[in-house]
C-alpha positions in Angstrom: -1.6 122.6 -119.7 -5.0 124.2 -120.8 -5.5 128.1 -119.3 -8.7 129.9 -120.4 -9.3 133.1 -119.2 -11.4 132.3 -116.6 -8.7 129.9 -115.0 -5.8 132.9 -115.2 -8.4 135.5 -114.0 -8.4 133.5 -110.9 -5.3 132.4 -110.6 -4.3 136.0 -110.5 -6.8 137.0 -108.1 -5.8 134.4 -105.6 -2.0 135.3 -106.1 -3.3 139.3 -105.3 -5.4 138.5 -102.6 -2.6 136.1 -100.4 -0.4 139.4 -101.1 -2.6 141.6 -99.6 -3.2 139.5 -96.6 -0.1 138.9 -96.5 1.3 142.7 -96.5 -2.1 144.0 -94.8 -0.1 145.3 -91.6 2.9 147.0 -94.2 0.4 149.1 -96.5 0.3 152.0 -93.7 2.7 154.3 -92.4 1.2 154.5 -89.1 1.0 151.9 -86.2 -2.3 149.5 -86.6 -3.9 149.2 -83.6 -6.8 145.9 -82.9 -9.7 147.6 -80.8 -9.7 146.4 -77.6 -13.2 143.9 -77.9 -10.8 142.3 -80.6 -7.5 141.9 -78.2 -10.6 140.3 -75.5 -12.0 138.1 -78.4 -8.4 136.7 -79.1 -7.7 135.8 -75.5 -10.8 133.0 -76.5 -9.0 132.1 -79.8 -6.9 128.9 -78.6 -9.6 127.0 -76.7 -12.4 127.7 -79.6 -10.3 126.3 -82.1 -9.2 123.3 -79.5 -13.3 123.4 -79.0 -13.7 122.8 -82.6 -11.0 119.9 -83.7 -11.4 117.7 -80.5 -15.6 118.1 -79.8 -15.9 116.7 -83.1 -13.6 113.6 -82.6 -14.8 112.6 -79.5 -18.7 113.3 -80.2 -19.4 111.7 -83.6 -18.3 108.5 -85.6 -18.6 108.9 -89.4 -20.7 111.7 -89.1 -23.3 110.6 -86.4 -23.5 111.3 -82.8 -22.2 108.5 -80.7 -23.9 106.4 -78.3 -22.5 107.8 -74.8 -22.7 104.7 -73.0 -20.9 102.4 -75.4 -17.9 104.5 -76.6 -14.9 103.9 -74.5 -13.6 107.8 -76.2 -16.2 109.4 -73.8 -15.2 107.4 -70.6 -11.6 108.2 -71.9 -12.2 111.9 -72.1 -13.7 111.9 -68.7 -10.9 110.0 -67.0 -8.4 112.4 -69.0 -10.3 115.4 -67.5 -10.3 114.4 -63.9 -6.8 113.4 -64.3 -5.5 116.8 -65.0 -7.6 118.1 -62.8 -6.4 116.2 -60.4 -2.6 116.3 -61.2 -2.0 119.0 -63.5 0.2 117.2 -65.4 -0.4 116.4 -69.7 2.0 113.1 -69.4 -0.7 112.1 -66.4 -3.7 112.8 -68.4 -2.6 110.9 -71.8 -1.6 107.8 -69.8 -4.5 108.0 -67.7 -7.1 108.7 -71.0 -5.1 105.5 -72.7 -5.2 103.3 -69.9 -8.6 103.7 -69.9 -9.9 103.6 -73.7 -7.5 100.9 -74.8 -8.9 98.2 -72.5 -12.4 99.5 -73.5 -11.8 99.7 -77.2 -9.3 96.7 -77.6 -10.9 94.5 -74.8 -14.4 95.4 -75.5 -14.9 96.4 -78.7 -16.3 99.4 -78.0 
């Protein structure tokens, strides 16, 4: 293996900076507190990043925007939606999101 200085300079950099985020909460003696905008901004944490992964899988195939009408992953979506809405129950609203895009996709071709 070839390192130039370049390559060990960031090597080493990396190593540092994962141990500093890493350790960032044991460097002070004194309790760290998060402001209290930041303990609000939190609370909206798990459903951006839910936002972020599924939006994009439902939305777009192979980069482009889907056609609403001819993608059985939006009727899907919507009869997942109503489902737990209706029952309140995850188990419900997979089988009912399945039930619906597998006949659309398989039997379709959508």
């Amino acid at each position: 293996m070839n390192l130039d200085g370049w390559t060990l300079v960031i090597i080493l950099g990396m190593a540092a900076m994962t141990v500093v985020t890493r350790a960032f909460f044991f460097l002070f003696d004194r309790p760290w507190h998060l402001p209290q905008w930041a303990h609000r901004g939190l609370a909206y944490a798990p459903a951006a990043a839910l936002a972020a992964v599924v939006a994009p899988e439902i939305l777009t195939l192979h980069g482009y925007l889907v056609n609403p009408l001819t993608d059985a992953r939006i009727y899907a979506v919507i009869a997942g939606v109503a489902s737990y809405f209706w029952r309140r129950s995850m188990l419900a609203t997979i089988i009912c999101g399945m039930a619906v895009y597998l006949p659309l996709h398989i039997g379709l071709g959508w």
